[in-house]
VEXDREN-2710 file (C-alpha; in Angstrom, 1 decimal):
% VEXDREN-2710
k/r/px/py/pz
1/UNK/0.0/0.0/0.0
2/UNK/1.4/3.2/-1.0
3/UNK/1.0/6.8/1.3
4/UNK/-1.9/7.7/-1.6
5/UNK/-3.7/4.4/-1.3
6/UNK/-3.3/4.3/2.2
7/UNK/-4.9/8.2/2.6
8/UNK/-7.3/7.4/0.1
9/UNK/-8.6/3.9/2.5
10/UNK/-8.4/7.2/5.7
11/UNK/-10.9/9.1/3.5
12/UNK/-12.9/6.8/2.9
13/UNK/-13.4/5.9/6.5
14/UNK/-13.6/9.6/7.4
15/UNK/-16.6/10.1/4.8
16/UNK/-18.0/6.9/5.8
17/UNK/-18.0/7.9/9.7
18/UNK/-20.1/11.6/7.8
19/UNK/-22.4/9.5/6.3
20/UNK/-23.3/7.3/9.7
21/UNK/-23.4/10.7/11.5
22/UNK/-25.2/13.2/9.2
23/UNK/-22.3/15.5/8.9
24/UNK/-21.2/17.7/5.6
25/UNK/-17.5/18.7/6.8
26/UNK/-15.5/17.4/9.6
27/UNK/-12.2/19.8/10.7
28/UNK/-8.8/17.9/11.8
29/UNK/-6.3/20.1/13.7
30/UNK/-5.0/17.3/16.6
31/UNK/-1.4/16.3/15.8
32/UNK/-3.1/12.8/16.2
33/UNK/-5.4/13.0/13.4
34/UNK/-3.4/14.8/10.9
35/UNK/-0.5/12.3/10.9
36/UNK/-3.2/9.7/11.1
37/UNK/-5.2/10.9/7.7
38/UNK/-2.1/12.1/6.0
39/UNK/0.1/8.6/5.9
40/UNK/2.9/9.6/8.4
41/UNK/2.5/13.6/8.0
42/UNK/3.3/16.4/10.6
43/UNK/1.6/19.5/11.2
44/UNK/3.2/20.9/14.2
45/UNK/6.1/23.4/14.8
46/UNK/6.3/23.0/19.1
47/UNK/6.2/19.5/20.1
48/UNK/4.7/20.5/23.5
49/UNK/1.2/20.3/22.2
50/UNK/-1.3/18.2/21.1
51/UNK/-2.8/20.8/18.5
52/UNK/-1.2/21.4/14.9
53/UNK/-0.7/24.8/13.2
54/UNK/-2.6/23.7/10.3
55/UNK/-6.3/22.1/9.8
56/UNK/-7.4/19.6/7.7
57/UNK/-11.4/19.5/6.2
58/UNK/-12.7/16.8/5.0
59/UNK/-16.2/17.0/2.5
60/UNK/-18.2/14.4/0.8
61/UNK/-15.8/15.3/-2.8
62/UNK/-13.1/17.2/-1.6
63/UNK/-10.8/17.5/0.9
64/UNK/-8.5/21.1/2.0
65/UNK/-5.8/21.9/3.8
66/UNK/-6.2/25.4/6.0
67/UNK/-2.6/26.6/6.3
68/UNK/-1.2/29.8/7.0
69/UNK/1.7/31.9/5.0
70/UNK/4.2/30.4/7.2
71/UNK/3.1/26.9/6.8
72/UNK/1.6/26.3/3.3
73/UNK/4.7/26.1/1.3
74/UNK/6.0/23.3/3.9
75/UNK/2.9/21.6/4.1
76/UNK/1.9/21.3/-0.2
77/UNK/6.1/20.4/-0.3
78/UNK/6.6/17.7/2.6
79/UNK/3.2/16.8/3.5
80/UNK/0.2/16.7/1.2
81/UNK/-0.1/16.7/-2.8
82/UNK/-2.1/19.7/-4.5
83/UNK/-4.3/16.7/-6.4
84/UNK/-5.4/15.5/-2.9
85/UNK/-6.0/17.9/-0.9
86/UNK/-6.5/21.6/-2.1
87/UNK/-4.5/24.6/-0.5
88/UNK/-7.0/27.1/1.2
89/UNK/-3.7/29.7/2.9
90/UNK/-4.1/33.3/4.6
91/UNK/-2.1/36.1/6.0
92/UNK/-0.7/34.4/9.7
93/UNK/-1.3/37.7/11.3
94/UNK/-4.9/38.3/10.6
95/UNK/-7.3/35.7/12.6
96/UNK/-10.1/36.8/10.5
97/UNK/-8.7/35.5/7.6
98/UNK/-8.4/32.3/9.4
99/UNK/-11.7/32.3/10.8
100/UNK/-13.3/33.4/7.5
101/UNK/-11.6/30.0/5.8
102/UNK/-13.1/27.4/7.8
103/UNK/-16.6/29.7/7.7
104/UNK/-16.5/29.5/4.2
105/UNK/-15.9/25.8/4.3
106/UNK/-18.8/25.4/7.4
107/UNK/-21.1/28.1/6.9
108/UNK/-25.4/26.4/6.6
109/UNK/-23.5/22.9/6.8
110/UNK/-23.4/20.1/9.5
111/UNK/-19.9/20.6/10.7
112/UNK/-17.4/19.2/13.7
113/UNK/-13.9/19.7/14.4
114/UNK/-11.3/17.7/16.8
115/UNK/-10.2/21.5/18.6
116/UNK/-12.2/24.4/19.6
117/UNK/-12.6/26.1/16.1
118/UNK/-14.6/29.1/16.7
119/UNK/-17.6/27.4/17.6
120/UNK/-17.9/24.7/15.5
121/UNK/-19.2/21.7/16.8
122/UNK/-17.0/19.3/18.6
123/UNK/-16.4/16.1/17.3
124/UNK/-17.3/12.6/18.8
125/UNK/-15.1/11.1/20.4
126/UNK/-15.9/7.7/18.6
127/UNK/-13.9/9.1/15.8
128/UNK/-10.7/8.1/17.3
129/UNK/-11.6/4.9/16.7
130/UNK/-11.1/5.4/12.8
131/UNK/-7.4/5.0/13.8
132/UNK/-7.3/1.8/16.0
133/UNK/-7.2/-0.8/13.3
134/UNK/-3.9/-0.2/11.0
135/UNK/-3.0/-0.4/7.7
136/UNK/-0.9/-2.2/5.6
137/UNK/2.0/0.8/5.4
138/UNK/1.2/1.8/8.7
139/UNK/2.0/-1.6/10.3
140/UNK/5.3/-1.9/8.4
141/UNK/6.7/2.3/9.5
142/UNK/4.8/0.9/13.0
143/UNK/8.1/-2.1/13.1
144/UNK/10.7/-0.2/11.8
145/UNK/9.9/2.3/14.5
146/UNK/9.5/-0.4/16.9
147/UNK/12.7/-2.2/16.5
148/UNK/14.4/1.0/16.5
149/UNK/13.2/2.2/19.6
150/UNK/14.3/-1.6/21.2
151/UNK/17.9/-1.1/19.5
152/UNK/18.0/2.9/21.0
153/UNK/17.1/1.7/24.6
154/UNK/19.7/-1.4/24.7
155/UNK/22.3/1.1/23.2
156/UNK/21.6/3.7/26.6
157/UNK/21.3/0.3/28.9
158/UNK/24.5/-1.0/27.6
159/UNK/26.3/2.5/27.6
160/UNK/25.6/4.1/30.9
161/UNK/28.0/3.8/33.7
162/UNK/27.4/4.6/37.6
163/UNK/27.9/7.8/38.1
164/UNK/26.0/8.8/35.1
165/UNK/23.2/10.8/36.2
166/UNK/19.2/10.4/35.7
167/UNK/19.5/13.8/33.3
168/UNK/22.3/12.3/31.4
169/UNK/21.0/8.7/30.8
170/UNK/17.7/11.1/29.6
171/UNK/20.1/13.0/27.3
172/UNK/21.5/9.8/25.8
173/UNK/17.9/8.7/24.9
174/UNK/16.9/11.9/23.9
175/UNK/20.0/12.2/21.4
176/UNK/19.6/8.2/20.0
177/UNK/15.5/8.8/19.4
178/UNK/15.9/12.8/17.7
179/UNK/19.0/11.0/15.5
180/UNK/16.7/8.7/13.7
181/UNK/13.9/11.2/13.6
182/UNK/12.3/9.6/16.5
183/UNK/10.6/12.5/18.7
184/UNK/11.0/11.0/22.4
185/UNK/8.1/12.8/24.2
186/UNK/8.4/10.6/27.2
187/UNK/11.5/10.1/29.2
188/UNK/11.4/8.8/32.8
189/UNK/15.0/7.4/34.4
190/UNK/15.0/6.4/37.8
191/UNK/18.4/5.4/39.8
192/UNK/18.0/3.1/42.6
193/UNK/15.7/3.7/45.6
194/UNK/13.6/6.4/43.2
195/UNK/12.6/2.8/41.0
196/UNK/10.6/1.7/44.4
197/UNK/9.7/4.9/44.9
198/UNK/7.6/6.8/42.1
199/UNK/5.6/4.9/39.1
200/UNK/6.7/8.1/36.8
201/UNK/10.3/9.7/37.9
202/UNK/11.3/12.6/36.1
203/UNK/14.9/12.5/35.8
204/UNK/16.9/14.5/38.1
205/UNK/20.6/14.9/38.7
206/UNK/20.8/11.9/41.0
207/UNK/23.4/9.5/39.7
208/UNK/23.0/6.0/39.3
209/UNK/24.5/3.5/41.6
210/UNK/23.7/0.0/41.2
211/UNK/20.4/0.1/39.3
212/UNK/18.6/2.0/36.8
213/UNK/15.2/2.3/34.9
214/UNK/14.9/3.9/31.8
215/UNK/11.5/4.3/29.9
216/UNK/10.8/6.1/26.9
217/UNK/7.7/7.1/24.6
218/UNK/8.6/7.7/21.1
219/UNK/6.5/8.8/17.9
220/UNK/7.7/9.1/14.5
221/UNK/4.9/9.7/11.4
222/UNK/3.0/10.3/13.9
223/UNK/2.9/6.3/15.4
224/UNK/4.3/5.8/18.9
225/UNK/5.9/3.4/21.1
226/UNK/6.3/2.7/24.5
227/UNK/8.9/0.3/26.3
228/UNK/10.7/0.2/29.6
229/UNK/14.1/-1.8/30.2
230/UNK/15.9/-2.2/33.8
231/UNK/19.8/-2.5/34.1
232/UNK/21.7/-3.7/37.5
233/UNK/25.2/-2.9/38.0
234/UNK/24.6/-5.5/41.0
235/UNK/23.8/-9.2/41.5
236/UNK/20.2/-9.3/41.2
237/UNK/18.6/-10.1/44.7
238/UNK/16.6/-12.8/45.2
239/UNK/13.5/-10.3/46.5
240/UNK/14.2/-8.4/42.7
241/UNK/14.4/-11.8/41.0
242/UNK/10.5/-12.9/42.2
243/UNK/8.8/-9.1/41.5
244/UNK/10.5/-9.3/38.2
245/UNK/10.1/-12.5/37.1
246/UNK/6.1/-12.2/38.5
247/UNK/5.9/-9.1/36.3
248/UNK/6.6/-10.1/33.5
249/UNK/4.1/-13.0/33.7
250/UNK/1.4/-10.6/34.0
251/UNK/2.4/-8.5/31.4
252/UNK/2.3/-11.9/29.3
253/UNK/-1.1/-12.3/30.5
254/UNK/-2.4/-9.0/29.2
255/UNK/0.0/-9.3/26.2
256/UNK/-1.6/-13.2/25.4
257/UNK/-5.3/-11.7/26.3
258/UNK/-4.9/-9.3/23.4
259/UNK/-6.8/-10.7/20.7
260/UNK/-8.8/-9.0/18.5
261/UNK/-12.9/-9.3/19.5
262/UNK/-11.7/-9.6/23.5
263/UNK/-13.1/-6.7/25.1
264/UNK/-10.5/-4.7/27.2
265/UNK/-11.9/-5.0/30.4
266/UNK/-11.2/-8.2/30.0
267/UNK/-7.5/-8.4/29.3
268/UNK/-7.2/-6.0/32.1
269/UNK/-8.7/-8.9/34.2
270/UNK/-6.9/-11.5/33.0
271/UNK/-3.4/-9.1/34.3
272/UNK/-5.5/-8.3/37.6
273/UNK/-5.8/-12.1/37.9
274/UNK/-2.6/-12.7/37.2
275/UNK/-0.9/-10.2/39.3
276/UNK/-3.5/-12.1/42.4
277/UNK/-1.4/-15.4/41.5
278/UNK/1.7/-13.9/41.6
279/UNK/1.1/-12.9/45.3
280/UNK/0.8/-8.8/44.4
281/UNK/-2.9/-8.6/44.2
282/UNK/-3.0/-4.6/45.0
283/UNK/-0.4/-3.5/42.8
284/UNK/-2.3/-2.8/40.1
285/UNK/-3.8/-0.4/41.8
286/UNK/-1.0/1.7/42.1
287/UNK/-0.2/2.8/38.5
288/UNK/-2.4/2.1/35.4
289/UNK/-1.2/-0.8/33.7
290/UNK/-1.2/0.8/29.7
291/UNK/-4.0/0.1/27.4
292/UNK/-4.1/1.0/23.5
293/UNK/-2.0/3.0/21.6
294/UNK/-1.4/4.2/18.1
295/UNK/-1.6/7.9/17.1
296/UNK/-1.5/8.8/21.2
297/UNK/0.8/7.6/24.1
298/UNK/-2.6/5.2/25.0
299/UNK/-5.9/6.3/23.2
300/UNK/-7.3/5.2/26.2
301/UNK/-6.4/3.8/29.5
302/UNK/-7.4/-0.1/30.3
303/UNK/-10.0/0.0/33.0
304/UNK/-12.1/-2.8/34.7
305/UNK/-15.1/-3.5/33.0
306/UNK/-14.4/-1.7/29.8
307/UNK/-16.8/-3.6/27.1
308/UNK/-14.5/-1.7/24.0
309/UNK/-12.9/-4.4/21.9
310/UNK/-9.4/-4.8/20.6
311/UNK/-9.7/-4.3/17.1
312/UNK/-7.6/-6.4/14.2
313/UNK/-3.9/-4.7/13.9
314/UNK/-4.7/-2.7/17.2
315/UNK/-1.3/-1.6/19.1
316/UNK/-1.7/-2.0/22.6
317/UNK/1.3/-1.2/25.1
318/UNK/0.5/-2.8/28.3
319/UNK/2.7/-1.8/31.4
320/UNK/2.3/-3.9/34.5
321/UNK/4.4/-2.9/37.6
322/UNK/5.5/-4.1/40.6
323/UNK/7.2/-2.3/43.3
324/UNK/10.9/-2.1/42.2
325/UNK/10.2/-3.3/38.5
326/UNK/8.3/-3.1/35.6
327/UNK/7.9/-4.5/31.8
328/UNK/6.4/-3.4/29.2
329/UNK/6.6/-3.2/25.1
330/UNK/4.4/-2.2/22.3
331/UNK/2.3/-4.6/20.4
332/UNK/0.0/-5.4/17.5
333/UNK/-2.8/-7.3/17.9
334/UNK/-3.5/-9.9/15.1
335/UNK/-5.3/-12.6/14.2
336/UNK/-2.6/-15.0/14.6
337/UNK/-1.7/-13.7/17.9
338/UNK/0.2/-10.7/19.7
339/UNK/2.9/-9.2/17.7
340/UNK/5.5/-7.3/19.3
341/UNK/6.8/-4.4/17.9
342/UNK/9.8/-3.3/20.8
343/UNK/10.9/-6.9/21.7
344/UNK/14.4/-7.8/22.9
345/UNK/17.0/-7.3/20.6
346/UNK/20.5/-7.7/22.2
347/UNK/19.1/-7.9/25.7
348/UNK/18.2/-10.9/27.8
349/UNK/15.0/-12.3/28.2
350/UNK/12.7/-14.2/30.0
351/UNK/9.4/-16.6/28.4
352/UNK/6.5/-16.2/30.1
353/UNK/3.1/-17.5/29.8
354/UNK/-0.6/-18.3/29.8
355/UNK/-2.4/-21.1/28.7
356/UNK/0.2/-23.1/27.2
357/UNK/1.1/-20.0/24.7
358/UNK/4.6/-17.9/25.9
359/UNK/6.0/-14.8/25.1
360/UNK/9.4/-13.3/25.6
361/UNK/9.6/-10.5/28.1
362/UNK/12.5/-8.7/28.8
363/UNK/14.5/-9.3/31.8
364/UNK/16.5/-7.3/34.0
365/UNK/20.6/-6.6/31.9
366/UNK/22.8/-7.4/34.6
367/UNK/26.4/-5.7/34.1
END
C-alpha cells in the first residue's frame, strides 16, 4: 500500500464515519489525526502540544488543507499533494482570515472539528476509533519504529555507567531517538531507591549506583511506542528476582489476552488475575497498567469492565508494575496472535506464559 492508497482507505473511513453521523464537513487540527489521515504527515512546529498549526477538512468530494503563509509552502512540499487535498492559505497575522476560511468551508453545513474552532461543533469522540485498526504501510513504518526504539534503549542500557546521572541517561535517549527522527516525548529514568519509589520519575541529577530504569515514549509519522528496560550494576537479589520475574508474567497475561474481539476490560482482568497469582494482588492499583495505543501515548487507559474491543492490527502497550520493577513493550494485535513491535533485541530475556502459549519479556541486563 502506497502513502496515496493508504490516505485514500483514511478518506474513505472519514466520509464513511459523515455519512453514519449526518455531517457535511469534519475539521482535523489534533497532531493525532493529521498524521493519522495524511500517511505519516506532521503538522506541528512546538512538540509540546497536542494541536497542529494547520487544519485539515474533510467533505463528501473534496478535501482542503487550511494553512497559513508560514506553513503552506511546507505543508503542499513535505506533506500533502495539490491533487489531494487543495490549499486554502491566509495572512498568519490576521485571525479573520483564518476564521473566515473554515466559515467559508462550514457556513449552513453540519460541521465538527477535533479542537475548539470558533464554535464549531466538537467532534465525537468515537472518531478516534477510525485509527485503531492499522493499515498495511502503517503496520510496516509501526516495526521499523518499533525495532528501533528496542535497538535505542539497549544502546543507553549497555552504555551508561554509575555515576552517570538520571539527566544524562535522559540525554542519551533523547539524542539516540531525535538522530533517527524519533521525537521521544516521554522520558522517565530512575536510579536506585527512586525505582521503588515513584511509578513516573522525572529524571533528576541523582546519579545512578547500582540500578537503573529507563522508559521512553517515542513517535515518528506520527505512530508511537512505548517500552521500559531495567539495568543492575549488581547481582540481582533474590526479592528483585521474584517481583520481576512475576511481572513479567502478567504483562504476558495481558500481552496473550490481546486478541482481536476480547473486550479490554477483560485483558485488564486476566493481568489483575494474574498479578493475584503472583502474590501482588494490589499492585495494580498503584499505576495504570497501559491500554491501546497508536496515534497517542494510550488512546485510552485499560479499565475494569471496559466492554470496548481490541480491534484487528490494534497496538496496545501494556505496562504492569510491581514495586521495584516493571515490563512493558508495544504490540500489534493480530489474528494470529500478539505481535511485538519493541521486543528484545540484544538484551536478555525471560518466556512467560498463559495457557500453554509464551512470550518473551525482557528481563532485567545485569552488568
Amino acid at each position: 500500500m502506497t502513502r496515496k492508497e493508504e490516505r485514500r482507505e483514511k478518506l474513505r473511513r472519514v466520509r464513511a464515519y459523515m455519512r453514519r453521523k449526518s455531517l457535511d464537513v469534519v475539521f482535523l487540527t489534533a497532531r493525532a489525526n493529521f498524521s493519522w489521515l495524511t500517511a505519516g504527515g506532521v503538522n506541528h512546529v512546538a512538540t509540546a502540544t497536542s494541536d497542529g498549526t494547520t487544519t485539515l477538512a474533510v467533505a463528501a468530494r473534496r478535501a482542503y488543507i487550511l494553512a497559513n503563509a508560514i506553513e503552506a509552502p511546507r505543508m503542499m512540499a513535505e506533506e500533502l499533494p495539490a491533487e489531494e487535498f487543495r490549499l486554502v492559505t491566509f495572512p498568519w497575522h490576521s485571525d479573520a482570515d483564518r476564521r473566515a476560511a473554515v466559515m467559508d468551508l462550514a457556513a449552513g453545513k453540519r460541521a465538527t472539528a477535533d479542537t475548539d474552532l470558533y464554535g464549531v461543533k466538537r467532534l465525537a469522540a468515537d472518531f478516534a476509533e477510525l485509527r485503531y485498526s492499522l493499515t498495511p504501510s502503517e503496520i510496516v513504518r509501526y516495526r521499523r519504529l518499533g525495532r528501533d526504539v528496542s535497538l535505542l534503549l539497549e544502546t543507553v542500557g549497555w552504555e551508561i555507567e554509575p555515576g552517570d546521572t538520571e539527566q544524562q541517561v535522559e540525554g542519551l535517549m533523547g539524542e539516540l531517538a531525535m538522530a533517527q527522527g524519533i521525537r521521544p516525548f516521554v522520558r522517565l529514568v530512575a536510579a536506585d531507591r527512586r525505582i521503588e519509589r515513584f511509578r513516573h520519575p522525572i529524571p533528576t541529577g541523582r546519579k545512578v549506583r547500582r540500578r537503573a530504569m529507563i522508559v521512553i515514549c517515542g513517535e515518528r509519522h506520527g505512530l508511537v511506542v512505548a517500552a521500559s528496560r531495567l539495568v543492575s550494576f549488581a547481582p540481582v537479589s533474590r526479592s528483585l528476582r521474584r517481583k520481576h520475574d512475576a511481572v513479567c508474567r502478567v504483562d504476558a497475561a495481558l500481552i496473550l489476552s490481546t486478541r482481536p474481539g476480547a473486550a479490554v476490560g477483560d485483558v485488564l482482568r486476566a493481568g489483575i488475575d494474574a498479578y493475584r497469582r503472583e502474590g501482588f494482588a494490589d499492585q495494580w492499583q498503584l499505576h495504570h497498567q497501559g491500554g491501546p495505543t497508536g496515534y497517542l501515548g494510550r488512546e485510552f487507559l485499560a479499565t475494569p469492565g471496559d466492554r470496548r474491543r481490541v480491534q484487528p492490527n490494534q497496538a496496545f502497550a501494556w505496562n504492569p508494575s510491581v514495586t521495584g520493577t516493571k515490563s512493558e513493550d508495544t504490540i500489534l494485535a493480530t489474528d494470529r496472535g500478539p505481535h511485538l513491535l519493541t521486543q528484545p533485541v540484544d538484551w536478555p530475556a525471560v518466556e512467560a506464559g498463559l495457557g500453554g502459549h509464551t512470550v518473551r519479556r525482557a528481563d532485567i541486563l545485569v552488568r
